[in-house]
N, CA, C and O atoms as a GROMACS GRO file, in nm:
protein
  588
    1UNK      N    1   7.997  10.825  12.267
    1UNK     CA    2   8.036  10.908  12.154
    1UNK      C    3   7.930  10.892  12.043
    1UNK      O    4   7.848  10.801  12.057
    2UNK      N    5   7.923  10.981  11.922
    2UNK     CA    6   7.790  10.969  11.889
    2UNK      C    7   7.820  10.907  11.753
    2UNK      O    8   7.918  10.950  11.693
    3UNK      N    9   7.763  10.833  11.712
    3UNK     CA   10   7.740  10.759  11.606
    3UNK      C   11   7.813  10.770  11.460
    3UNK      O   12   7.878  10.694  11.387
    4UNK      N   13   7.763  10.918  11.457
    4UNK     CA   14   7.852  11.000  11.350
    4UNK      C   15   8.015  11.007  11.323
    4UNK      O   16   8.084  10.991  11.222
    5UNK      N   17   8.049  11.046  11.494
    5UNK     CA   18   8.211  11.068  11.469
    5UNK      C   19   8.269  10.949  11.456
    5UNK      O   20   8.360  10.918  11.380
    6UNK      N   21   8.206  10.877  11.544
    6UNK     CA   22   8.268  10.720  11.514
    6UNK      C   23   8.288  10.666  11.330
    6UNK      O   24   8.385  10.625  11.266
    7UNK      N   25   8.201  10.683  11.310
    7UNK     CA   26   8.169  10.628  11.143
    7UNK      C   27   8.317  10.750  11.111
    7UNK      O   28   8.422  10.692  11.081
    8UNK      N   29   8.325  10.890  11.118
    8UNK     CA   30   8.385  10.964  11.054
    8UNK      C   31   8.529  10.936  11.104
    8UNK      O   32   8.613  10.945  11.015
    9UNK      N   33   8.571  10.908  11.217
    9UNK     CA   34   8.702  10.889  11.254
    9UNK      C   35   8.739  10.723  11.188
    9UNK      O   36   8.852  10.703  11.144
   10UNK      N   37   8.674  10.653  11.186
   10UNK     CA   38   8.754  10.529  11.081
   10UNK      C   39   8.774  10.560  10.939
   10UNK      O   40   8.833  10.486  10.859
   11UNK      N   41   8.718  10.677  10.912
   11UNK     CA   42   8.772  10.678  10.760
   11UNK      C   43   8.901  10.780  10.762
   11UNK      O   44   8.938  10.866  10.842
   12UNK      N   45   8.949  10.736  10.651
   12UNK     CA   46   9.136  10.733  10.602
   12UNK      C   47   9.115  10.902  10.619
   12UNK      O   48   9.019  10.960  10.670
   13UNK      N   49   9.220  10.950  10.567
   13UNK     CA   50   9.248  11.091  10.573
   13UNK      C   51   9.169  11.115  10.424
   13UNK      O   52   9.046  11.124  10.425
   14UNK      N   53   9.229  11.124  10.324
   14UNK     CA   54   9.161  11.111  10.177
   14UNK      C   55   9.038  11.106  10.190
   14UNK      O   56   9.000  11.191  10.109
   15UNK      N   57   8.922  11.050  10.250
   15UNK     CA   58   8.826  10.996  10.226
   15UNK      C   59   8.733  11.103  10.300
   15UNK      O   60   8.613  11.102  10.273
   16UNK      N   61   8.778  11.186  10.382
   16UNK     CA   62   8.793  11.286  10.494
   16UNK      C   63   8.756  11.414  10.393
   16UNK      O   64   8.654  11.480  10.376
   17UNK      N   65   8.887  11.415  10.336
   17UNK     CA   66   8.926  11.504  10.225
   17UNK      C   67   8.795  11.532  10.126
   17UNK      O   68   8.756  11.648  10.110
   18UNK      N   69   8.742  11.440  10.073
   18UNK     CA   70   8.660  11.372  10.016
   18UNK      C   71   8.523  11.447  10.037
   18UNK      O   72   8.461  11.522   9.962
   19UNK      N   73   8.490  11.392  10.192
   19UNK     CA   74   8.357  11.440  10.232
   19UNK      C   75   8.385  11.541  10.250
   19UNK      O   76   8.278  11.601  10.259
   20UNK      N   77   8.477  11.622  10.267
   20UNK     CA   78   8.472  11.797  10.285
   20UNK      C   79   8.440  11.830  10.167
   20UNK      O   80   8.321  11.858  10.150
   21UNK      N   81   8.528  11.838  10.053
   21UNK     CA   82   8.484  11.865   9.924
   21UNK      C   83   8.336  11.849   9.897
   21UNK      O   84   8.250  11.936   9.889
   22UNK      N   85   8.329  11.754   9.888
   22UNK     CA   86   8.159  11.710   9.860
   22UNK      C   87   8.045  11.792   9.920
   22UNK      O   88   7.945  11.831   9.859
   23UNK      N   89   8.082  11.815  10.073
   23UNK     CA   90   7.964  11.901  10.191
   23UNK      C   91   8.017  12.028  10.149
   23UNK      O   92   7.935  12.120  10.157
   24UNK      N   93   8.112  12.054  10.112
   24UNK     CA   94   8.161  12.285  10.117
   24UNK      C   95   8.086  12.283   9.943
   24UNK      O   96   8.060  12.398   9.909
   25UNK      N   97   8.052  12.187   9.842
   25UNK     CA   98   7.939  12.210   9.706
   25UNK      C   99   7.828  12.180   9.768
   25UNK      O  100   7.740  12.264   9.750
   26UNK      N  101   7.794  12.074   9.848
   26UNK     CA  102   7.628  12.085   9.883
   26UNK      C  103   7.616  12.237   9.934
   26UNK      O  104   7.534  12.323   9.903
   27UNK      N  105   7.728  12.241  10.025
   27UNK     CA  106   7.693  12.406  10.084
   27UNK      C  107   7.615  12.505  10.020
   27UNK      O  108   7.518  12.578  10.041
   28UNK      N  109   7.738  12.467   9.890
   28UNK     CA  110   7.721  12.623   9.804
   28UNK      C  111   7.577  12.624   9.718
   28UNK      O  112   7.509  12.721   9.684
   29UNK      N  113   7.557  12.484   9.695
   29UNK     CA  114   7.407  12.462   9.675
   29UNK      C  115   7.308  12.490   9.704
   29UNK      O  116   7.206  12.519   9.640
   30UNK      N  117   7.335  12.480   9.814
   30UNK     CA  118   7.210  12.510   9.900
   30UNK      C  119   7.181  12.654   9.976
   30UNK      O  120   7.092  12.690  10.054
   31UNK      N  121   7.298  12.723   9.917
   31UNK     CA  122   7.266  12.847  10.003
   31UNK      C  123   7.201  12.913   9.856
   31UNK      O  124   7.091  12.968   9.862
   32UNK      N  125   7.266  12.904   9.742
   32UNK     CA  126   7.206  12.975   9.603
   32UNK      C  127   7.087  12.886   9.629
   32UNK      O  128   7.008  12.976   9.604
   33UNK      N  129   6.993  12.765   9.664
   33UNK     CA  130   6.882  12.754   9.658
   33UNK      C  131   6.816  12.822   9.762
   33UNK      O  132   6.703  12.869   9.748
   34UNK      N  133   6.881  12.829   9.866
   34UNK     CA  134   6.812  12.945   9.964
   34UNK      C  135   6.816  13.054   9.951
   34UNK      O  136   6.760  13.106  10.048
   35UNK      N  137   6.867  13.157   9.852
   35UNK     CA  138   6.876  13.309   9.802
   35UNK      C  139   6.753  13.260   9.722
   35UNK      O  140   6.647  13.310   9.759
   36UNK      N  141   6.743  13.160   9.606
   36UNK     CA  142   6.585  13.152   9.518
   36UNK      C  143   6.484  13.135   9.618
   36UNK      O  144   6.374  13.176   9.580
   37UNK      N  145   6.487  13.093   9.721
   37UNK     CA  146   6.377  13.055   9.776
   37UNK      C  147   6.354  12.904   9.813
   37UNK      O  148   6.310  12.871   9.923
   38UNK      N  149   6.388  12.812   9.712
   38UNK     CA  150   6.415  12.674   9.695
   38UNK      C  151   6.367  12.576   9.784
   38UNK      O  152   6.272  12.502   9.761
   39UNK      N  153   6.463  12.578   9.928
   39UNK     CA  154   6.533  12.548  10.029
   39UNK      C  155   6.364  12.552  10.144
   39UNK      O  156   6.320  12.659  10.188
   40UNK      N  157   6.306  12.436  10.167
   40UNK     CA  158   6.235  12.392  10.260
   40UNK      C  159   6.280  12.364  10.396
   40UNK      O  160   6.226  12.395  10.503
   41UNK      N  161   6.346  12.324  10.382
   41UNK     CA  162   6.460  12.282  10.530
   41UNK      C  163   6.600  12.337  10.510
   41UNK      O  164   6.696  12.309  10.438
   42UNK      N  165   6.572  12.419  10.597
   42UNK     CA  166   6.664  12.533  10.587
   42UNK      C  167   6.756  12.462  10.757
   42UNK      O  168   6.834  12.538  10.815
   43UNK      N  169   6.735  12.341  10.806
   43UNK     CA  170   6.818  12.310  10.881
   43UNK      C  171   6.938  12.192  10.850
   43UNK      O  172   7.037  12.160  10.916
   44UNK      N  173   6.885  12.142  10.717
   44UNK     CA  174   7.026  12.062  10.612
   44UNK      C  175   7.141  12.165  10.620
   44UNK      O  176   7.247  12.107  10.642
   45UNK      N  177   7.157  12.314  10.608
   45UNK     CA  178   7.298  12.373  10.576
   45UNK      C  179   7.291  12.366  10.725
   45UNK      O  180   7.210  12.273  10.730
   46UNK      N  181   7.320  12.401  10.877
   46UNK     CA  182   7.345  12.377  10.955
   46UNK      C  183   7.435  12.237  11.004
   46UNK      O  184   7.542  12.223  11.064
   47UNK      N  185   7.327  12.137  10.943
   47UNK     CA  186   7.388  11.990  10.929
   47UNK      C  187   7.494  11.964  10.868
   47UNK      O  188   7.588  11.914  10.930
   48UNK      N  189   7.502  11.990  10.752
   48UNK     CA  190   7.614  12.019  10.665
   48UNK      C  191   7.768  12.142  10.750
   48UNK      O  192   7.888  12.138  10.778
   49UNK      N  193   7.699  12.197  10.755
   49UNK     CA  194   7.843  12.289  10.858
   49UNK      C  195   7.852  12.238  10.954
   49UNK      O  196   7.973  12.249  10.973
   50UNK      N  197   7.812  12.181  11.042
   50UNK     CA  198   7.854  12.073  11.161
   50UNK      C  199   7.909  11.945  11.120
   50UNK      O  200   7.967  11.870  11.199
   51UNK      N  201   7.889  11.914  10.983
   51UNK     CA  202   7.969  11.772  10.929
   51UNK      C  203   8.122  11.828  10.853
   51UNK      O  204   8.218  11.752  10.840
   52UNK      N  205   8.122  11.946  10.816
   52UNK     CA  206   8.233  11.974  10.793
   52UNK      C  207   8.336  11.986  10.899
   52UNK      O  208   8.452  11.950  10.886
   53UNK      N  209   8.261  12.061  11.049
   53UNK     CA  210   8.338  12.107  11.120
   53UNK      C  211   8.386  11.991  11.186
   53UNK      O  212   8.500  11.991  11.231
   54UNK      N  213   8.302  11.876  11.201
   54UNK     CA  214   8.396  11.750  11.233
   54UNK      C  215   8.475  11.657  11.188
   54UNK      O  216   8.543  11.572  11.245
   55UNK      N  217   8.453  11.691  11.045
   55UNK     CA  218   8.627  11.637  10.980
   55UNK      C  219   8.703  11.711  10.968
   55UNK      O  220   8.812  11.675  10.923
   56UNK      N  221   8.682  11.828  10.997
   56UNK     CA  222   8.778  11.960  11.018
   56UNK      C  223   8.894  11.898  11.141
   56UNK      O  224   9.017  11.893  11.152
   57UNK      N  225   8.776  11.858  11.220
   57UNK     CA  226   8.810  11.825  11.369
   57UNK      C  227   8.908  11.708  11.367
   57UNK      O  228   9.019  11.718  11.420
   58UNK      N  229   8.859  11.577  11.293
   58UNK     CA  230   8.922  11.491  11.314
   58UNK      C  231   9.097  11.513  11.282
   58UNK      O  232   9.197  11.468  11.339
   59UNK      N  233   9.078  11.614  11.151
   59UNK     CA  234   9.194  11.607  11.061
   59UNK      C  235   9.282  11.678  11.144
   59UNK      O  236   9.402  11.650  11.143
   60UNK      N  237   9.244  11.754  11.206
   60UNK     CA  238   9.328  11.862  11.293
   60UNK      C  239   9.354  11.755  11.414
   60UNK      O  240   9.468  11.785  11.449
   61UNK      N  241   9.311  11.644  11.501
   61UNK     CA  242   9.330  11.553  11.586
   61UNK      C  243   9.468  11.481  11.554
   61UNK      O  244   9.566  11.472  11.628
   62UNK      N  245   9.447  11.432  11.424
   62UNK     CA  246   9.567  11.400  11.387
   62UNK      C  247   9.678  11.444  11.260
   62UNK      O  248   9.745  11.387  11.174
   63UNK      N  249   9.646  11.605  11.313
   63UNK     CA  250   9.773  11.720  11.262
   63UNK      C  251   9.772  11.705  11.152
   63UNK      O  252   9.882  11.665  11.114
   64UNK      N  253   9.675  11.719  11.046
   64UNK     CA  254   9.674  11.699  10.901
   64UNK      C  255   9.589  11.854  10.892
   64UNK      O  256   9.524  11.885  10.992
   65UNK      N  257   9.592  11.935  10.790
   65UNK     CA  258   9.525  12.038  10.698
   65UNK      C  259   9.453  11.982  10.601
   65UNK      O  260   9.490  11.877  10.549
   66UNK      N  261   9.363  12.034  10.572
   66UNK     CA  262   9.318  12.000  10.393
   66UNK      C  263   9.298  12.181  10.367
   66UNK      O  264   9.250  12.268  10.440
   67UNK      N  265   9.362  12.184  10.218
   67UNK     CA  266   9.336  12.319  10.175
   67UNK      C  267   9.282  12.273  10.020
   67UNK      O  268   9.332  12.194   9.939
   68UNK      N  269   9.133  12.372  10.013
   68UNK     CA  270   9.088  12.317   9.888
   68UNK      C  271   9.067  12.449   9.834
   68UNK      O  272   9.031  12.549   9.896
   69UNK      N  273   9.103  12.436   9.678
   69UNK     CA  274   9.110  12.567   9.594
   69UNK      C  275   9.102  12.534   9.486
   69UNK      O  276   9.084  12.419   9.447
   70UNK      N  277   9.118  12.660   9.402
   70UNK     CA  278   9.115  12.621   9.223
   70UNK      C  279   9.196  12.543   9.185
   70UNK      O  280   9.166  12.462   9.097
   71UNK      N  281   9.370  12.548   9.264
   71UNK     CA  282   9.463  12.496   9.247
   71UNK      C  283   9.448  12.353   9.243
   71UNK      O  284   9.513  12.289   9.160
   72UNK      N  285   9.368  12.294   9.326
   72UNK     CA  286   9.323  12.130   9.375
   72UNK      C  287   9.340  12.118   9.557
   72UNK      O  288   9.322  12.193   9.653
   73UNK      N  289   9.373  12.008   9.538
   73UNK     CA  290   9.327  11.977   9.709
   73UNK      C  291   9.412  11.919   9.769
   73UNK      O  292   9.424  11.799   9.746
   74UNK      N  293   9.498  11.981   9.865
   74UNK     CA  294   9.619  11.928   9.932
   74UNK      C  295   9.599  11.888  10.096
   74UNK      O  296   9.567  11.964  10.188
   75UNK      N  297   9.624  11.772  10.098
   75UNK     CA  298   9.645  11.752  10.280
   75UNK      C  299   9.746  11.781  10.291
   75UNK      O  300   9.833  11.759  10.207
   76UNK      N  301   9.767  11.854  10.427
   76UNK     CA  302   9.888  11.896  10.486
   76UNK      C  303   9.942  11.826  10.606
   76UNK      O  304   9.865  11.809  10.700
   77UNK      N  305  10.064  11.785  10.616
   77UNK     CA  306  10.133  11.704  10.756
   77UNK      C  307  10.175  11.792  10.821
   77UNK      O  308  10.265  11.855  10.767
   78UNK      N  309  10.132  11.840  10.967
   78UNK     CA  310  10.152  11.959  10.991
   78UNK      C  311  10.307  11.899  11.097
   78UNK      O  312  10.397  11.978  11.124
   79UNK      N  313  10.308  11.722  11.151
   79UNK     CA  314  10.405  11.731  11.189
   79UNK      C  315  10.570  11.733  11.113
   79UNK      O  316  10.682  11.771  11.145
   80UNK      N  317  10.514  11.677  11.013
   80UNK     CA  318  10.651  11.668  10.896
   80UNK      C  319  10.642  11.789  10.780
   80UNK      O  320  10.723  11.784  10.688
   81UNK      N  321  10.592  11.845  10.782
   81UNK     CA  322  10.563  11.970  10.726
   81UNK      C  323  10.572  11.938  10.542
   81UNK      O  324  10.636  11.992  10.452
   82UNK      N  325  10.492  11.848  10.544
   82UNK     CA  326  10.484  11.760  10.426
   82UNK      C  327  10.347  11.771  10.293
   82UNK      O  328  10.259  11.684  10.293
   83UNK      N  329  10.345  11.851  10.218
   83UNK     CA  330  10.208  11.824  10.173
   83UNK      C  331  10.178  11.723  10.047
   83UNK      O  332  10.240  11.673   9.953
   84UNK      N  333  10.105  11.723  10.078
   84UNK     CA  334  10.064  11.582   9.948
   84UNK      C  335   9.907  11.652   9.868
   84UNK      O  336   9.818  11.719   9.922
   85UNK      N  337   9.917  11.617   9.755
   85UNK     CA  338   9.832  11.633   9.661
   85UNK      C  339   9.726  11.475   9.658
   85UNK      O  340   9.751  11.355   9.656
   86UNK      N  341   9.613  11.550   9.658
   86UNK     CA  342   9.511  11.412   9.678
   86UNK      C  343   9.384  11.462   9.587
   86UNK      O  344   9.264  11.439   9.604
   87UNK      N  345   9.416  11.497   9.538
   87UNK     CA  346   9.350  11.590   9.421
   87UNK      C  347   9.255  11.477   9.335
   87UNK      O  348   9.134  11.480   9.314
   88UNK      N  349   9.369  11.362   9.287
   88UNK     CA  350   9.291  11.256   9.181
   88UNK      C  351   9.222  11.141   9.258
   88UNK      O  352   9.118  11.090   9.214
   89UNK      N  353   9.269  11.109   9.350
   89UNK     CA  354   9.201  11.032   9.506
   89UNK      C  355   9.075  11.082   9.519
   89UNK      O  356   8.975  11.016   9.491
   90UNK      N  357   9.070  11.214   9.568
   90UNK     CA  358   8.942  11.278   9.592
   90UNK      C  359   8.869  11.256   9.482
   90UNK      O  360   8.760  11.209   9.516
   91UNK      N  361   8.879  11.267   9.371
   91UNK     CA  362   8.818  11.311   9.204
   91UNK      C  363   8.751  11.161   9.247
   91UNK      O  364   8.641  11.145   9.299
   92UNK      N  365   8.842  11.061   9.213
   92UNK     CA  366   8.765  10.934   9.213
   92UNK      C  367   8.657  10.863   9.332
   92UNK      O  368   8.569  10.777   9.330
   93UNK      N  369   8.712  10.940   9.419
   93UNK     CA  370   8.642  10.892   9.546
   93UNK      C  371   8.484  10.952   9.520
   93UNK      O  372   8.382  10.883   9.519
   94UNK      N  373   8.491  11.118   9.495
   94UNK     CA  374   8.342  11.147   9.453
   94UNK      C  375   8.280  11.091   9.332
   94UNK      O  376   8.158  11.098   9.318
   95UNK      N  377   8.367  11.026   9.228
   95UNK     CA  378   8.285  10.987   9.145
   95UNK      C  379   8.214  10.878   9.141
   95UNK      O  380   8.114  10.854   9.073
   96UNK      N  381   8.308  10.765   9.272
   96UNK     CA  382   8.233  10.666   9.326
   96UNK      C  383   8.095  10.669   9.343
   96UNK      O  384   8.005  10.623   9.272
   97UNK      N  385   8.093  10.748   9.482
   97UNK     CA  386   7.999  10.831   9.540
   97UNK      C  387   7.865  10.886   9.405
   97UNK      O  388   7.744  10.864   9.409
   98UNK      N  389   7.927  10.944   9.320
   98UNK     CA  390   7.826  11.041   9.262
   98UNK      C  391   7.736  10.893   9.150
   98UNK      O  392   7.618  10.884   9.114
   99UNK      N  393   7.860  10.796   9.125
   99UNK     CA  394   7.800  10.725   9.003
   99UNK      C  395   7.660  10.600   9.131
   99UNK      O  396   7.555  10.540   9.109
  100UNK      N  397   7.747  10.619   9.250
  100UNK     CA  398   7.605  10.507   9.363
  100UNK      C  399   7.500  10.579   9.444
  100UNK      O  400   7.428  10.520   9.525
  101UNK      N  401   7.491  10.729   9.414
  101UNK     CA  402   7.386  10.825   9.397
  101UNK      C  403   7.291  10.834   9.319
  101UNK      O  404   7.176  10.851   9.360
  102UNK      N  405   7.335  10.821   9.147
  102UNK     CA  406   7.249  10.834   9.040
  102UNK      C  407   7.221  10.682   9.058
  102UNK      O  408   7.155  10.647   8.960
  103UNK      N  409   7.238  10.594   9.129
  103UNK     CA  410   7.135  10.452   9.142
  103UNK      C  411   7.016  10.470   9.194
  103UNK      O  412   6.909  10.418   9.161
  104UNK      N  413   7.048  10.579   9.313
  104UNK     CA  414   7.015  10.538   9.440
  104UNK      C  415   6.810  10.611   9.369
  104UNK      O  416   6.807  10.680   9.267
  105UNK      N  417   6.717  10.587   9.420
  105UNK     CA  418   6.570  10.628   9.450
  105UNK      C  419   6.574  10.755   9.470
  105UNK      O  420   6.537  10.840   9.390
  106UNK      N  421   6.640  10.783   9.627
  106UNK     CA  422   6.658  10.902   9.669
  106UNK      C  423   6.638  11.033   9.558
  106UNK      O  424   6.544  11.108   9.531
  107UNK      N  425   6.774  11.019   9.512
  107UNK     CA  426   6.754  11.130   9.418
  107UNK      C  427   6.684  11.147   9.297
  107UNK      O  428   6.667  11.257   9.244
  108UNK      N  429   6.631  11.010   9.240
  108UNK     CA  430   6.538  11.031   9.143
  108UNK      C  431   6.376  11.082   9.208
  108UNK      O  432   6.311  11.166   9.147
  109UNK      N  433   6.333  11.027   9.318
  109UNK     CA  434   6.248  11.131   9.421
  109UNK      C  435   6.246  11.248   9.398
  109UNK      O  436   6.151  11.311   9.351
  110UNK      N  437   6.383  11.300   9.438
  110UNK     CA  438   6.429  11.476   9.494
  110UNK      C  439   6.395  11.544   9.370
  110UNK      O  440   6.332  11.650   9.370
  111UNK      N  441   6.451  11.464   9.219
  111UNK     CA  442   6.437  11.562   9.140
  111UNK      C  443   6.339  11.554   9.043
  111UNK      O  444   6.341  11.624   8.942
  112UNK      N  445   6.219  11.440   9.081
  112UNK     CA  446   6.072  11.444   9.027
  112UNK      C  447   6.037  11.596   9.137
  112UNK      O  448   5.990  11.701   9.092
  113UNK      N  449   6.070  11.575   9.268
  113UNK     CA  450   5.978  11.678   9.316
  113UNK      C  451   6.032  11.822   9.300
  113UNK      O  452   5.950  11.912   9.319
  114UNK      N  453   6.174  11.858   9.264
  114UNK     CA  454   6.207  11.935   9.214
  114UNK      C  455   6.149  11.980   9.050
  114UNK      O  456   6.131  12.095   9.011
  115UNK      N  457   6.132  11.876   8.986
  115UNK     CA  458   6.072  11.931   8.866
  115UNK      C  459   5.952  11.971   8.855
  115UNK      O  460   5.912  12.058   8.777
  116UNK      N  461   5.843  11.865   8.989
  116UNK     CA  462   5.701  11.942   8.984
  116UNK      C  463   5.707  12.051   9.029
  116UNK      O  464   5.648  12.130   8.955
  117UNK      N  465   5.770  12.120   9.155
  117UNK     CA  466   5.791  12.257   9.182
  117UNK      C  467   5.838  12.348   9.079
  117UNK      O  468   5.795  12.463   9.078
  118UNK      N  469   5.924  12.307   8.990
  118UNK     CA  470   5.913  12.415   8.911
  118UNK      C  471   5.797  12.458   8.751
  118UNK      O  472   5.782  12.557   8.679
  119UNK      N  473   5.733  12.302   8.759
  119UNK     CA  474   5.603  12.324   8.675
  119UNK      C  475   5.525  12.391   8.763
  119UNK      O  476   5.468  12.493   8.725
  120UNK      N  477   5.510  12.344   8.889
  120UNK     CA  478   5.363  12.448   8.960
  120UNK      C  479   5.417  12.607   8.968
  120UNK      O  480   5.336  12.698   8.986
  121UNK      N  481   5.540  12.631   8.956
  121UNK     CA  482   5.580  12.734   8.987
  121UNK      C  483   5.530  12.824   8.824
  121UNK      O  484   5.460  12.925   8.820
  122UNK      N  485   5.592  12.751   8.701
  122UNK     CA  486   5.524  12.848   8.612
  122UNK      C  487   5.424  12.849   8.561
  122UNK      O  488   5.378  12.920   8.473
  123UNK      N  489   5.384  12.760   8.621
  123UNK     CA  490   5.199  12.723   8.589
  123UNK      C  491   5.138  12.832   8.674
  123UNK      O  492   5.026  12.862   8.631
  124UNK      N  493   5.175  12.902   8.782
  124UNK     CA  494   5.168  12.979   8.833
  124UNK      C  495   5.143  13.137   8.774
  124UNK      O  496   5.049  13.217   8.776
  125UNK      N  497   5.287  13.136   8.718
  125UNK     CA  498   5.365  13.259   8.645
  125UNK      C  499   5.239  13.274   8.531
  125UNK      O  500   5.171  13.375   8.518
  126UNK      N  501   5.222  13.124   8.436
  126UNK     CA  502   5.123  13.167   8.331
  126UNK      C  503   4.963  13.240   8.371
  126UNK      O  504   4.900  13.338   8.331
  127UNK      N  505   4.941  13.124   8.480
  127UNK     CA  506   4.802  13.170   8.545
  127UNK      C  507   4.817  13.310   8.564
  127UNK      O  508   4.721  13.369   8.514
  128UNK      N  509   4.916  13.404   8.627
  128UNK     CA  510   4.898  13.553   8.706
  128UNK      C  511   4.881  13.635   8.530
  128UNK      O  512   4.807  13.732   8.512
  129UNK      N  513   4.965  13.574   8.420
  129UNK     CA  514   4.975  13.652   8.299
  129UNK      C  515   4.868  13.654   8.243
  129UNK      O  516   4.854  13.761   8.183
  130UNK      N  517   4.722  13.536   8.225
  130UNK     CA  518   4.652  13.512   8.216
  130UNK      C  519   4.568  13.631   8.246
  130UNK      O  520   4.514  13.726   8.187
  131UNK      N  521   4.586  13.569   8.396
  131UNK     CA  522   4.485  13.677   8.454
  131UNK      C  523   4.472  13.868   8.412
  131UNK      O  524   4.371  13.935   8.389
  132UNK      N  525   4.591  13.901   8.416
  132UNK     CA  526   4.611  14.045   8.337
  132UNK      C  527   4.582  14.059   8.222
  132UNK      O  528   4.520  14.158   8.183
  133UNK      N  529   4.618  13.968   8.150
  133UNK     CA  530   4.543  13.962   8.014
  133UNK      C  531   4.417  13.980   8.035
  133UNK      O  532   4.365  14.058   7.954
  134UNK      N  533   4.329  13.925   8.135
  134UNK     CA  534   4.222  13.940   8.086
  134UNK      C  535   4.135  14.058   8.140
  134UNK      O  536   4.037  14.113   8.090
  135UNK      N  537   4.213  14.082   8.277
  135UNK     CA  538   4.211  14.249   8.327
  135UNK      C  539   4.199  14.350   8.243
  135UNK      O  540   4.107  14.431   8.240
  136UNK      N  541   4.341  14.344   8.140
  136UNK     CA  542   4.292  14.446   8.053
  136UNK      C  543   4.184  14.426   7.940
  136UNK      O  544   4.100  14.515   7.930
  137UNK      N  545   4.178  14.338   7.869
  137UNK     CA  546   4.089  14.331   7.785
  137UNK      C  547   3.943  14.359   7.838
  137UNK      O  548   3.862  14.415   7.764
  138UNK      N  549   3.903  14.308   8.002
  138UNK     CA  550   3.808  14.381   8.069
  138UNK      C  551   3.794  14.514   8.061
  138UNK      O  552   3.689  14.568   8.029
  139UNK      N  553   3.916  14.581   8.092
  139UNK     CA  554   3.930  14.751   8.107
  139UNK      C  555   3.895  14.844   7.946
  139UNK      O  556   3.845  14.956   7.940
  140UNK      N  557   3.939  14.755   7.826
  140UNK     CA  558   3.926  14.804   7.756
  140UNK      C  559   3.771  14.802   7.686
  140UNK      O  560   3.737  14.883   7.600
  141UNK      N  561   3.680  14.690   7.739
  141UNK     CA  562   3.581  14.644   7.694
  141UNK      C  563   3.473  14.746   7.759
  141UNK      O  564   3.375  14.793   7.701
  142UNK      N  565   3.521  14.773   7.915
  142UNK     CA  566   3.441  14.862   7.985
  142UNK      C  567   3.471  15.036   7.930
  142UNK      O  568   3.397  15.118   7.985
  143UNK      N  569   3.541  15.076   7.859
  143UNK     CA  570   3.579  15.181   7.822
  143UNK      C  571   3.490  15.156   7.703
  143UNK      O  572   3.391  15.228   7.701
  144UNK      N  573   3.500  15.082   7.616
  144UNK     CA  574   3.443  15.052   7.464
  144UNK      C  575   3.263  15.128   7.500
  144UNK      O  576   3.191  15.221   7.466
  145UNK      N  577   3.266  15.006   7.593
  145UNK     CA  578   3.088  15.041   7.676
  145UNK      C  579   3.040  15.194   7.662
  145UNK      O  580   2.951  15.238   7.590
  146UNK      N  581   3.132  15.269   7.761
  146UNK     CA  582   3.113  15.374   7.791
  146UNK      C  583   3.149  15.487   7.714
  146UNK      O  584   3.116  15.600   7.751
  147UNK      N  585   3.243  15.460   7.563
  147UNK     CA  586   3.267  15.541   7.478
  147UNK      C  587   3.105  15.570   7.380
  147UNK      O  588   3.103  15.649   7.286
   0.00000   0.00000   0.00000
């Protein structure tokens, strides 16, 4: 069995809950960075929808729902027809998560190289404005000539 599900089937239901929430916003992340252009590895959202679909999996193994909405985030007992609100569970569980992220290298990496991409990007933008600027002032200089 592969490495992954193992790690994903010992964790609690909540925690389940948790990483869905967390992967269906990277999702949405990453697809608005892939409409900009952003998105270099365009095989992370794949990854990401195959990690959802296996806590999808697990939860459905052992007859639980998660429904996530504006409303908040409910697991469902599909044998006792029971739902429970895990709404503030989840909240804390990502904030765990989010506060041993902003430790982590990783993302101070991601978003140096995110910030140089978007300096080369308008360093770019200025250079092309540049350049027209000086297109026309050419055009007008060669007209001056010839007037």
């Amino acid at each position: 069995m592969n490495k992954e599900v193992k790690e994903l089937q010992s964790k609690s239901n909540e925690e389940l809950c948790a990483l869905v929430t967390r992967l269906n916003s990277q999702l949405l992340e990453s697809r608005f960075k892939m409409a900009m252009g952003e998105v270099q590895k365009t095989h992370i959202i794949s990854q990401i929808r195959q990690t959802i679909a296996r806590c999808m999996f697990i939860l459905n193994q052992r007859d639980y729902d998660v429904s996530i909405g504006s409303h908040g985030i409910y697991l469902i007992d599909k044998k006792n027809n029971k739902v429970k609100s895990v709404t503030d569970n989840v909240t804390k569980i990502l904030e765990n998560k989010n506060a041993s992220n902003k430790n982590s290298s990783k993302d101070k990496s991601a978003t140096t190289n995110s910030t140089k991409k978007t300096v080369a990007v308008k360093e770019n933008i200025v250079k092309k404005e540049s350049i027209k600027k000086n297109t026309v002032d050419d055009k007008k200089n060669t007209l001056k000539e010839v007037k």
